[in-house]
C-alpha positions in Angstrom: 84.0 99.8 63.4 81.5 96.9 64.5 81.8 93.5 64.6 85.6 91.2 63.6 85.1 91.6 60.4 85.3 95.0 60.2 88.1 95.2 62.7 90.1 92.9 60.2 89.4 94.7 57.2 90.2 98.2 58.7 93.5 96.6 59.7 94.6 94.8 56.3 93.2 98.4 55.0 96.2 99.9 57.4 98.1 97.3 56.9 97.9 97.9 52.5 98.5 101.6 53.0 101.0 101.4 55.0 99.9 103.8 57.9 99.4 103.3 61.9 96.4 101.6 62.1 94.1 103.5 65.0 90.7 102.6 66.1 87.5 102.5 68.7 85.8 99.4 69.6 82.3 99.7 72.4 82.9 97.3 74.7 79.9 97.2 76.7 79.4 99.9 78.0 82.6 101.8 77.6 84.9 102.1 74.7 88.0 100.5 73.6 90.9 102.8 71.9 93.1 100.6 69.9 96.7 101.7 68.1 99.3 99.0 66.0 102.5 100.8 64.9 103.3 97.1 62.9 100.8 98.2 59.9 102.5 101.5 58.9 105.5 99.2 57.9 109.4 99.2 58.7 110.3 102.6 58.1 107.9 104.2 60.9 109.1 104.1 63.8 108.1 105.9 67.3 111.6 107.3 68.8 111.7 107.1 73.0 110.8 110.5 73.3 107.0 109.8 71.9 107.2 106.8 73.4 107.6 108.2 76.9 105.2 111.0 76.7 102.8 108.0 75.2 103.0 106.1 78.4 102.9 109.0 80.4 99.9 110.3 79.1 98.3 106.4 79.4 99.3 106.5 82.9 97.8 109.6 84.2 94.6 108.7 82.3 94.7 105.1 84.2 95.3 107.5 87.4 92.7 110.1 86.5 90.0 106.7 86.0 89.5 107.1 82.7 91.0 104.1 81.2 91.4 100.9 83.2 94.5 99.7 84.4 95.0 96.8 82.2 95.6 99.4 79.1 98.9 97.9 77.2 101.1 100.9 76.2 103.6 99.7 73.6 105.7 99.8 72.2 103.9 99.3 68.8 100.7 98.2 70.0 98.0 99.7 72.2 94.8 99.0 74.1 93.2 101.6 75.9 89.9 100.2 77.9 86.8 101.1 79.9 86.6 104.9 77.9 83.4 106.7 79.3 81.7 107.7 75.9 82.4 107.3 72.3 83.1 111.0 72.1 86.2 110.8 74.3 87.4 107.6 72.5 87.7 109.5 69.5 89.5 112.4 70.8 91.7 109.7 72.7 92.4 108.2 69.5 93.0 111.1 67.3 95.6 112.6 69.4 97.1 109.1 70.3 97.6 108.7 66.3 99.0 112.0 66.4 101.5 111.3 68.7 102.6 107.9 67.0 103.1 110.0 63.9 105.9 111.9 66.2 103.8 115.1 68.0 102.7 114.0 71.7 101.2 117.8 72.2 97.1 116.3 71.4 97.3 113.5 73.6 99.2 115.5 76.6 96.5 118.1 76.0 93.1 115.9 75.6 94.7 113.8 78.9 94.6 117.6 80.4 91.3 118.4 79.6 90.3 115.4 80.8 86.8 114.3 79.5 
């Protein structure tokens, strides 16, 4: 997505399907990974166990230096900052929306492999 705009209709998109709304944003020179729990509706809900291995994952990639330390982890809306390359965003973001849909295993294995 480029540009407000097309953040805000990506999210009313989410928002009318009713699924986690999950997305990267360039920043600069790095990359932005952004994830709202709120669009998928009532009924989804991330239980404490995702939740955890969310944060933990966030935390060794703030450690590791891939995301900066001002990433907000939850718990319905994230912000991931200062990604390397548009390449690891994506992979950031597809197993992060994995694990908000209830399996943590892609994001604890793409914060293994590191980028």
């Amino acid at each position: 997505m480029t540009g407000g705009t097309a953040f805000d209709d990506v999210y009313r998109q989410a928002q009318a399907r009713r699924v986690v709304f999950v997305a990267i944003e360039r920043q600069g020179q790095r990359w932005t990974v952004k994830a709202d729990t709120l669009t998928a509706g009532p009924g989804h809900t991330v239980d404490a166990r995702v939740g955890d291995a969310a944060r933990d994952a966030v935390r060794r990639l703030v450690l590791d230096g891939e995301v900066r330390s001002d990433a907000y982890v939850g718990p319905v809306y994230f912000v991931l900052h200062g990604v390397q390359s548009e390449a690891r965003a994506r992979e950031i973001a597809a197993a992060l929306h994995a694990t908000l849909y209830g399996d943590p295993e892609p994001l604890t294995r793409a914060v293994l492999a590191g980028p």
